[in-house]
N, C-alpha and C positions, 0 to 999 in steps of 0.2 A: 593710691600708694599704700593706706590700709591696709586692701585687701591684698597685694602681692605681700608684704609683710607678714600677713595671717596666714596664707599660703606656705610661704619658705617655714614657717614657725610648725607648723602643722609636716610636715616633712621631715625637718630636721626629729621630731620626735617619735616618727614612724620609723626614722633609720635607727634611732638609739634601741627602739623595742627590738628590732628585726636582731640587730646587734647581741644583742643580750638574750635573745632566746638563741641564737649560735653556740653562744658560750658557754649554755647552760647543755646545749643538746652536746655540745662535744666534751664536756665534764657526766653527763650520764655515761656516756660511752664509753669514756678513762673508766668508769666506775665499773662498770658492766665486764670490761675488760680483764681488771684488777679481779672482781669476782670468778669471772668463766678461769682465768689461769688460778686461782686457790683451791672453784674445785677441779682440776682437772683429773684429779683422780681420787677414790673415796676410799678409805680404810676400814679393812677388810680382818677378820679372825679365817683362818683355814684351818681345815683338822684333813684325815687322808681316810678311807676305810681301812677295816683291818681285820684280818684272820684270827678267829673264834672259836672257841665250840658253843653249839647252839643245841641248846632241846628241843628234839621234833615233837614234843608237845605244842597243838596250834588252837585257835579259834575259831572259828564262823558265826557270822552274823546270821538272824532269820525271824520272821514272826511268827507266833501263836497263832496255833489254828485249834479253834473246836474239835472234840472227837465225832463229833454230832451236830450240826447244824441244819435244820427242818424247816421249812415253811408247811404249814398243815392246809391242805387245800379241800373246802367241801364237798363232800359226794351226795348231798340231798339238796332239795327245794325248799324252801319258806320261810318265817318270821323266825328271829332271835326272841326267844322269852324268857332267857335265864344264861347267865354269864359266874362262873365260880370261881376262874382264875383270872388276876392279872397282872399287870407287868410287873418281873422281879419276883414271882410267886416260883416256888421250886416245885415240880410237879412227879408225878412218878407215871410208867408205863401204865395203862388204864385207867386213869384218873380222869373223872368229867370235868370239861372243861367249859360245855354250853351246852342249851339245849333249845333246840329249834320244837316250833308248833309240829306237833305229832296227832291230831283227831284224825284227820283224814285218813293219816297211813294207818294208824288202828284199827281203822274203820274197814279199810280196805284188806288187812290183816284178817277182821272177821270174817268176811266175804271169802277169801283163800283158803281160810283152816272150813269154813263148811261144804265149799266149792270138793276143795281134796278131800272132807270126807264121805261126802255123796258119791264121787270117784273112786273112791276106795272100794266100800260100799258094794256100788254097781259093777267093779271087778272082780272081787268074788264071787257075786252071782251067777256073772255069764260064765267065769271058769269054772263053777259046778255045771254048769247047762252044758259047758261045752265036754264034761264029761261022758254026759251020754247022749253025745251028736244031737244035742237039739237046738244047736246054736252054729250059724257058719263058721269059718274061721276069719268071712271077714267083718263078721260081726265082732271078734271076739279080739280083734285088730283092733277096731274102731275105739274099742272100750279101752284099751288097754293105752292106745295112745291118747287118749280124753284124761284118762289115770294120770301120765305122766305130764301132760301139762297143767292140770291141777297140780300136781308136787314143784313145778316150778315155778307157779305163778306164788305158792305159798314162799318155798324159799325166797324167793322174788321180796315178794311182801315182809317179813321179815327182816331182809337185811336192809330193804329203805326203813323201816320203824327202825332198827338198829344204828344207822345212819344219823336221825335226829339224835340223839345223844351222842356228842361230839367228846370224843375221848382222845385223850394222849397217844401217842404210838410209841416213844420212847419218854426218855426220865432227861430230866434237866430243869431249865430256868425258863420262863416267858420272860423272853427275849422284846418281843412287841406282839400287843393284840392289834389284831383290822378289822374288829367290827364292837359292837354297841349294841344293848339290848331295843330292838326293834329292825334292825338290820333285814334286808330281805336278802338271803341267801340262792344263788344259780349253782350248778356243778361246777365245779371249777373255781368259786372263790376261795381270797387269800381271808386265814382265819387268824393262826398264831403263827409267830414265827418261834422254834425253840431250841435252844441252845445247850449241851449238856458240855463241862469246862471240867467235869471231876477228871478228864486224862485231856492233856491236850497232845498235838500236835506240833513239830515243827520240822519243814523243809528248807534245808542248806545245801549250799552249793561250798561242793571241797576240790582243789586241785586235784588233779593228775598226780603231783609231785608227792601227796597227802594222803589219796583215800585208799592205798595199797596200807596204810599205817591202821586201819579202822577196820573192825567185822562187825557184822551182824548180833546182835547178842550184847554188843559192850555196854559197859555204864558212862554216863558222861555226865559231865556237873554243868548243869543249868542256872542263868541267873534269868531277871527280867530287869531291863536297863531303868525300870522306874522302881526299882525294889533290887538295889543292886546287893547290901548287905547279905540279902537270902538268898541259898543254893538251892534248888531243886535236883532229883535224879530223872538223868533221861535215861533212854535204854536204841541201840541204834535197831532200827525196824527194820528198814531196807537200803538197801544198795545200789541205786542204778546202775546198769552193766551196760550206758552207752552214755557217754558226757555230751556238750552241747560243744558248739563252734570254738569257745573257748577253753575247752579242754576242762571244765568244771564238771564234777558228776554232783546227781541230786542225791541229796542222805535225806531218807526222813527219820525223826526222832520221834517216840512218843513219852511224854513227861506226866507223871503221876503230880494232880494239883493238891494244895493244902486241904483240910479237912473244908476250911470255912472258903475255900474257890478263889485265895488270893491271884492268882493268873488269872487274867483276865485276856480274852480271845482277843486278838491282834495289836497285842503287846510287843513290841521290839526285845529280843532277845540275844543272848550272846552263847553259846556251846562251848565248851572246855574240853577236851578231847588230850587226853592224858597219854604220852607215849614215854616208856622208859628205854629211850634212846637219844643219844648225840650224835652229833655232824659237825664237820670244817663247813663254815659257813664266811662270807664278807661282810662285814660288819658294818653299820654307820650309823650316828646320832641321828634320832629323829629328829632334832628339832634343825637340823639342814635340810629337811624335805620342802621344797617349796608348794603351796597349795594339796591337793588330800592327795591319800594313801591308793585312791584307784586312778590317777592321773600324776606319779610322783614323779617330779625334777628339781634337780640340782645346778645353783651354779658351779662353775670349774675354773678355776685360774689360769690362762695360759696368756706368756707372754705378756702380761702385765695388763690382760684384760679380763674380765669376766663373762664368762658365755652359757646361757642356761644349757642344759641338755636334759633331754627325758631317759627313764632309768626303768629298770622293772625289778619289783621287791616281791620279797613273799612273806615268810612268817614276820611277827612283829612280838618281841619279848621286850617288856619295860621299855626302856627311851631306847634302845637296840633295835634297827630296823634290817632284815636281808636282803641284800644287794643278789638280785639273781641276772641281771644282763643290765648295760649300758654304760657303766663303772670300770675303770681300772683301782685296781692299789693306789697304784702310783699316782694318779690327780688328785692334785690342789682342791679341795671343794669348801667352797665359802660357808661358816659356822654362822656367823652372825653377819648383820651390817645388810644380808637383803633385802629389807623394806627400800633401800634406796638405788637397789640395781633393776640394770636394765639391761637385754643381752648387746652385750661388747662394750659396757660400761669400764673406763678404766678401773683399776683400785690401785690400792698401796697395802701389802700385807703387815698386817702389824706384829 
């Protein structure tokens, strides 16, 4: 009797749980509900584009290039026994830089300058003999080609002894050394690498729409995005006369660097390109572009919804962004309140 008692007891308190979590699951749900219908639509600012005039003054992006950049690669054989330059040292055109074990090639130097002179020598002699025919002419052959490669094996000899003194070929900075006094040196190794920054470099990419605005010869004002207070002058070098897939042509600039080489080689940089000219252009606030400048979209209001669409800009003046295709006038395009849209999100415009 107990145990049916503890039973029906034990049941009655399984239906009360079951009961009560019903009522809890269908009061989340009122709640859920109550929530999904407040936001049903989210409150929105709209602005419209608008007709401007704009200055065809533009920018481009692009990095720092070296006027000169060198890896110096060995033309002798042997030991490192004296090193003069290194990293960060400023060097000039002829300036020693190493200098490799030279006895042997010295040695062999001697042997060439007495070799070529005993050749010499015994060339004049058979060319007096062969004066008065007492010498064949293919004797005087024989001699004569003996002559000439003694003068080569001399030159020869010389420019390896010239070789062991490792000299600069151009003027700049040691950029990085690859070798250590004791180094064994083959032809073909990497010695210095060196760097000259006194003029640099840089190659941008300008529209179609742009590089008919730009010649050869102009001045442009240069910054370095980590030095942006300071201007530099570039000067436009060249002009590609065929653009790429995208209709960008290549400009290269060359930029005169500070005295003391503040530019430093593949620095991010920006161009300023100066045109005294205006344009009707379509206007719109940047800060309605959603995500960057080279993938730019907009939401648009239509119908009481919000719907992304992609858009194509071109120049960019202060928060002024050009609208060059995707855009009407006439659309609604959401100012603020984007972080919580999604395309075909409702809104409510405020």
């Amino acid at each position: 009797m107990k145990k049916v008692i503890y039973i029906v007891a034990v049941l009655v308190a399984l239906g009360a749980i079951g009961f009560t979590l019903m009522n809890n699951k269908k009061e989340m749900a009122a709640t859920a509900a109550v929530a999904e219908r407040k936001s049903e639509s989210i409150p929105v600012v709209v602005t419209k584009a608008e007709n401007g005039q704009l200055d065809r003054s533009f920018t481009v992006q692009g990095n720092f290039i070296p006027d000169q950049d060198l890896t110096l690669l060995s033309e002798t054989q042997g030991q490192v026994i004296k090193i003069y330059k290194d990293n960060g040292d400023r060097v000039k055109a002829g300036d020693l830089l190493a200098q490799v074990d030279a006895q042997l090639l010295r040695a062999e130097l001697v042997r060439a300058q007495a070799n070529y002179t005993k050749s010499k020598r015994d060339l004049e002699r058979f060319e007096n003999l062969a004066q008065g025919d007492a010498i064949t002419k293919r004797q005087l052959e024989d001699v004569r080609l003996n002559f000439s490669n003694a003068e080569a094996s001399l030159i020869t000899a010389k420019k390896r002894l010239a070789d062991a003194s490792i000299k600069a070929p151009i003027s700049g900075r040691i950029n990085k050394k690859m070798i250590e006094v004791g180094s064994y040196l083959n032809p073909g190794t990497e010695l210095f690498n060196i760097v000259n920054v006194d003029n640099l470099k840089m190659n941008v990419k300008v529209p179609e729409g742009q590089v008919l605005l730009i010649r050869e010869g102009q001045k442009v004002q240069v910054k370095a995005d980590a030095a942006s207070s300071e201007s530099f002058e570039g000067t436009v070098k060249a002009i590609a006369a065929k653009g790429d897939n995208s209709l960008n042509y290549n400009v290269e600039l060359e930029i005169s660097n500070s005295a003391d080489n503040r530019l430093k080689a593949g620095m991010y940089g920006t161009a300023y390109f100066e045109v005294a000219d205006q344009r009707e252009a379509l206007l719109l606030d940047r800060e309605v572009i959603v995500g960057s400048l080279q993938n730019p979209q907009v939401f648009v209001v239509k119908n009481g919804n919000a719907y992304l669409k992609d858009i194509k800009v071109g120049s960019v003046q202060g928060n002024k962004v050009e609208v060059t295709g995707g855009l009407e006038a006439s659309e609604q395009v959401v100012q603020s309140g984007q972080i919580n849209l999604k395309n075909g999100t409702k809104v409510s415009v405020l």
